[in-house]
KOLNUTOR-513473 format. One record per residue: residue in one letter; x negated, y negated, z of N, C-alpha, C, O, CB in turn. Coordinates in steps of 0.1 Angstrom, whole numbers, padded with zeros to 4 digits, always signed. Glycine has a CB too. Layout:
! residues N
AXYZXYZXYZXYZXYZ
...
***
This chain:
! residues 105
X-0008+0012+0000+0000+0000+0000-0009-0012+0000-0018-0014+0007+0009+0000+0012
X-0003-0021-0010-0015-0033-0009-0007-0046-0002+0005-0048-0003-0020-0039-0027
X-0015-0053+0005-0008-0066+0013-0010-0080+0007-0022-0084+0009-0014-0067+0027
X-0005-0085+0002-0007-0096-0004-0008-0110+0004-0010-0122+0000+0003-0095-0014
X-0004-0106+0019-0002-0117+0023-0016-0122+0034-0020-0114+0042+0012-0115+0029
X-0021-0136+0032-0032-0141+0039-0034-0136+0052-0045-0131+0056-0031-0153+0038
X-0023-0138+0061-0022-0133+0074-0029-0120+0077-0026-0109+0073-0010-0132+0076
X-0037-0122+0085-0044-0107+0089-0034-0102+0095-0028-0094+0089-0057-0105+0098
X-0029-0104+0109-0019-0099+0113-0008-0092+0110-0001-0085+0117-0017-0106+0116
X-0006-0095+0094+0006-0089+0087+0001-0074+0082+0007-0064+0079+0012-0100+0074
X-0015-0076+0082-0015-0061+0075-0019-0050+0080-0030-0048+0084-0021-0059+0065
X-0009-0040+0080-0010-0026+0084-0022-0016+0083-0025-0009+0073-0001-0021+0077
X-0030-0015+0096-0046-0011+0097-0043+0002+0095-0034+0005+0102-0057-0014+0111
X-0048+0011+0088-0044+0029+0085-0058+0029+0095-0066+0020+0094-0044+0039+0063
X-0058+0039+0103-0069+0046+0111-0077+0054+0104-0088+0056+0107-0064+0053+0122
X-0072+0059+0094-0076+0071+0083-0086+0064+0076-0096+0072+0075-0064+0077+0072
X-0088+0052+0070-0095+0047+0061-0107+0046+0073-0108+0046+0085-0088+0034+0053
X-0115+0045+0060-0132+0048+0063-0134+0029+0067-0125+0021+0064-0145+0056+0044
X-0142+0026+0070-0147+0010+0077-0150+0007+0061-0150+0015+0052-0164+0008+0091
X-0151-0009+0061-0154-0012+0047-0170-0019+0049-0172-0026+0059-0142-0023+0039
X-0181-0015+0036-0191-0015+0039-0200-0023+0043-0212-0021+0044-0193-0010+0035
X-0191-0034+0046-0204-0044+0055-0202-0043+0073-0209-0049+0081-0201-0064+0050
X-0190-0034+0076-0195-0028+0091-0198-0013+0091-0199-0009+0102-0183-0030+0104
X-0199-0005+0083-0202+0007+0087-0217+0007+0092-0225-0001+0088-0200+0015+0076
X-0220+0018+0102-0230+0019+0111-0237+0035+0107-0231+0045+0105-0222+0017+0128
X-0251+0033+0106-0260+0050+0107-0256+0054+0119-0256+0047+0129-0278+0051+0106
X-0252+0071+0120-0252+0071+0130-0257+0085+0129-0256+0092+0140-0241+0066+0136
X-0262+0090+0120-0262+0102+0124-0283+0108+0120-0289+0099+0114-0246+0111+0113
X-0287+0114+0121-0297+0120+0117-0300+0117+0102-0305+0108+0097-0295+0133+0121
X-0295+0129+0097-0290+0136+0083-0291+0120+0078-0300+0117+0070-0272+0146+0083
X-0282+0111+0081-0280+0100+0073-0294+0092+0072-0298+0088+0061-0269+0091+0078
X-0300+0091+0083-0310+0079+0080-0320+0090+0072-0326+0085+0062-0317+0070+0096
X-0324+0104+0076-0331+0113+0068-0329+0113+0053-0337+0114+0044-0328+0127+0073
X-0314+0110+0052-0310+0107+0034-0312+0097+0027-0312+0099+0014-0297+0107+0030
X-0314+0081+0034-0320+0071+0032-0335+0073+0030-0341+0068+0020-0315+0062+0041
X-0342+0078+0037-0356+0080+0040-0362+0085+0024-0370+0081+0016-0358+0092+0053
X-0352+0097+0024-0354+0105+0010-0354+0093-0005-0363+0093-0013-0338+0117+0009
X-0343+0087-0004-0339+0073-0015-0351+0063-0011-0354+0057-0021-0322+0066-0012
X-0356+0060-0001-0364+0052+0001-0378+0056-0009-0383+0050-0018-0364+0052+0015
X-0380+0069-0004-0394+0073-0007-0395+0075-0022-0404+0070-0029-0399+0087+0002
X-0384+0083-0029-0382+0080-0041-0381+0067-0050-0383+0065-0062-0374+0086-0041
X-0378+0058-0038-0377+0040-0049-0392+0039-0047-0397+0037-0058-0367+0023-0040
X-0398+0040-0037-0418+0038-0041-0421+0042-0047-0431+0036-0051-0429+0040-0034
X-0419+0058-0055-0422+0060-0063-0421+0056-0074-0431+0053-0081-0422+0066-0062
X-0408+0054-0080-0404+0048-0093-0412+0034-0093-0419+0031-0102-0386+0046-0094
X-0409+0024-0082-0414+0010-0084-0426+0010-0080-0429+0001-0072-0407-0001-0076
X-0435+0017-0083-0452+0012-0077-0455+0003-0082-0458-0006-0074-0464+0018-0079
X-0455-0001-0100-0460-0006-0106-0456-0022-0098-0465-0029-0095-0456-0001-0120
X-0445-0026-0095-0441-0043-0086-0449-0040-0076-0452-0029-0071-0423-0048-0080
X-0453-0054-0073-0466-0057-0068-0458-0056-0052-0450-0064-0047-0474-0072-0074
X-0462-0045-0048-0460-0044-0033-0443-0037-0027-0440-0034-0015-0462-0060-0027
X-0438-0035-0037-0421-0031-0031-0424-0016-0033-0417-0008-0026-0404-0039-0042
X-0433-0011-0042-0433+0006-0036-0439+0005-0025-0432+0008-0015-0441+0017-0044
X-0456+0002-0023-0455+0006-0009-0448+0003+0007-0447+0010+0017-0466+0004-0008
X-0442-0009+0003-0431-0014+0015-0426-0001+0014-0429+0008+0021-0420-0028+0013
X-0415+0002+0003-0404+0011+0003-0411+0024+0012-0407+0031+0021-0397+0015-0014
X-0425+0024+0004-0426+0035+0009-0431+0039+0025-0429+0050+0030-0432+0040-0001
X-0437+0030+0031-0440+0028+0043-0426+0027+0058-0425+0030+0070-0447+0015+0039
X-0417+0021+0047-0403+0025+0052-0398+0038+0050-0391+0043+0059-0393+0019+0046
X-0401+0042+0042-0394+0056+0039-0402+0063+0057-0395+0065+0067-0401+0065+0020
X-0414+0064+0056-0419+0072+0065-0419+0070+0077-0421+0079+0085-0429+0072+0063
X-0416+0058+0081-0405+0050+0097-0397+0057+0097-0397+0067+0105-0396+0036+0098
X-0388+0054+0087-0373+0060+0091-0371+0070+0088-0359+0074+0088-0362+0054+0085
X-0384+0083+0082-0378+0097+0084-0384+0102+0095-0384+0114+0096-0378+0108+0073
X-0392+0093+0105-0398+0098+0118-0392+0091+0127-0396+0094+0138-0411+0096+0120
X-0384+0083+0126-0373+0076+0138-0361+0089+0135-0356+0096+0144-0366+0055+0134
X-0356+0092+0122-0346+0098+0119-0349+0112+0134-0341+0114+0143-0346+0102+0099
X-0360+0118+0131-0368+0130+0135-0364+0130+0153-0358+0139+0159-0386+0128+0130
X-0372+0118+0156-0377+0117+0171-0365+0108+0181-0363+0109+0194-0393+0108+0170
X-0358+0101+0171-0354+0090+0182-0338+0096+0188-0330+0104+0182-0351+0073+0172
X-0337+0091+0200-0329+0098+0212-0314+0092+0208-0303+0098+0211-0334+0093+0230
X-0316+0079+0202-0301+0073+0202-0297+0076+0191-0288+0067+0188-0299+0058+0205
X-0298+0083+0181-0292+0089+0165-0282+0102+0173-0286+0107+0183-0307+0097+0150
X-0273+0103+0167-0262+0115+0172-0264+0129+0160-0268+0127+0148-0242+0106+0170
X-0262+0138+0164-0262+0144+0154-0279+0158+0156-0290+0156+0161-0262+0131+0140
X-0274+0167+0151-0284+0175+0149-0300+0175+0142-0299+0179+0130-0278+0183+0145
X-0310+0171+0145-0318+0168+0135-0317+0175+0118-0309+0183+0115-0330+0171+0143
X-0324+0171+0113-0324+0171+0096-0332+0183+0097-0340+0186+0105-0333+0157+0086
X-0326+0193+0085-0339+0199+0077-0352+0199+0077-0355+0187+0075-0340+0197+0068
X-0363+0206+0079-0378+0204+0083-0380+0199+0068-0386+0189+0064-0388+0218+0089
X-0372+0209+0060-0376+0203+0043-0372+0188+0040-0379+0181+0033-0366+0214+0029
X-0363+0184+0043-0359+0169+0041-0366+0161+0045-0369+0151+0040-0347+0165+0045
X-0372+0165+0058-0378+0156+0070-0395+0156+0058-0401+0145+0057-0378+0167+0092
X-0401+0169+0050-0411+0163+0045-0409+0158+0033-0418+0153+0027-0420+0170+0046
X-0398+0159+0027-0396+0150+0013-0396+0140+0015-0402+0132+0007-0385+0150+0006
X-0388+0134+0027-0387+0120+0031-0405+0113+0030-0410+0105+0023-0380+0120+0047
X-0409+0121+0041-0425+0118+0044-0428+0115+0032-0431+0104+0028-0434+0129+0049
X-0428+0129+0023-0434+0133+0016-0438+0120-0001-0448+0116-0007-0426+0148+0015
X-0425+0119+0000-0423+0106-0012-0428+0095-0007-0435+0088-0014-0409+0102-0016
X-0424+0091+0006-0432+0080+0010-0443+0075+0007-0446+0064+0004-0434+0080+0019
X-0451+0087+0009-0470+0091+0012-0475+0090+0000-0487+0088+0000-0475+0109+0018
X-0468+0090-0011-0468+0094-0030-0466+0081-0031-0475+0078-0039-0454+0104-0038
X-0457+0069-0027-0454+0063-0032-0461+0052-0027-0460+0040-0031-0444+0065-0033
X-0469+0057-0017-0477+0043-0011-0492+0046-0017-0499+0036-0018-0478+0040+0008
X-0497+0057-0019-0509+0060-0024-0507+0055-0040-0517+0050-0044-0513+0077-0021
X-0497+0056-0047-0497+0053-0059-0496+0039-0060-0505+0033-0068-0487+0060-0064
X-0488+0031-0053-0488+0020-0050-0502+0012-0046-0508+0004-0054-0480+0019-0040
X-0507+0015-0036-0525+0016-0036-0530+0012-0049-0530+0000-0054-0533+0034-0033
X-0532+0024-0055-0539+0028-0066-0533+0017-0078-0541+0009-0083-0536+0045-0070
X-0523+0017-0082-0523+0007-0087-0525-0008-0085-0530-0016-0093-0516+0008-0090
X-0520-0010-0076-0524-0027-0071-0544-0027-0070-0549-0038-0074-0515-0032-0050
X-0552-0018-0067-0563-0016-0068-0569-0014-0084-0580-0016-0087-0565-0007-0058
X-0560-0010-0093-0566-0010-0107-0563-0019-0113-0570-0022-0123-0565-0001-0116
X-0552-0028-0110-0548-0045-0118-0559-0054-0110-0565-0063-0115-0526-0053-0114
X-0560-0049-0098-0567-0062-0096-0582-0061-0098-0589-0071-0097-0564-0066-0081
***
């Protein structure tokens, strides 16, 4: 049902619907381990820009060792295999990153 009317008050909150995505919250393991994974993979693809692979990828490797260790994430830890892809791309994508910013310059 769509509400046309300005008034927040007037519109009917379904409990069922998912948060819309500028408050949804990580909350689980698995999730920040799945970001980690997308992270480590964007350093790879972007080494060549000057510095946003190895950021990405230096992030990647935070957040699949916070994903890993940290007490306040809910949820069962990740896969040992995810937990080193995550790493794993990171580590790729900052050494590559390296390596290129060291052969342009």
């Amino acid at each position: 049902m769509t509400v046309t009317s300005s008034n927040v008050d007037t519109h009917e909150l379904d409990e069922n619907m998912p948060p819309t995505w500028w408050k949804r919250r990580i909350r689980t393991r698995a999730q920040v381990t799945e970001i980690a994974v997308m992270l480590g993979a964007l350093s790879i693809v972007s080494f060549w820009a000057a510095g946003l692979g190895i950021a990405a990828g230096l992030i990647a490797v935070v957040s699949a060792l916070w994903a890993d260790r940290s007490p306040d994430l809910e949820g069962e830890r990740a896969d040992h295999w995810d937990l080193a892809l995550a790493v794993g791309t990171g580590i790729i994508g900052i050494i590559v990153g390296v390596g290129f910013l060291a052969m342009v310059s």
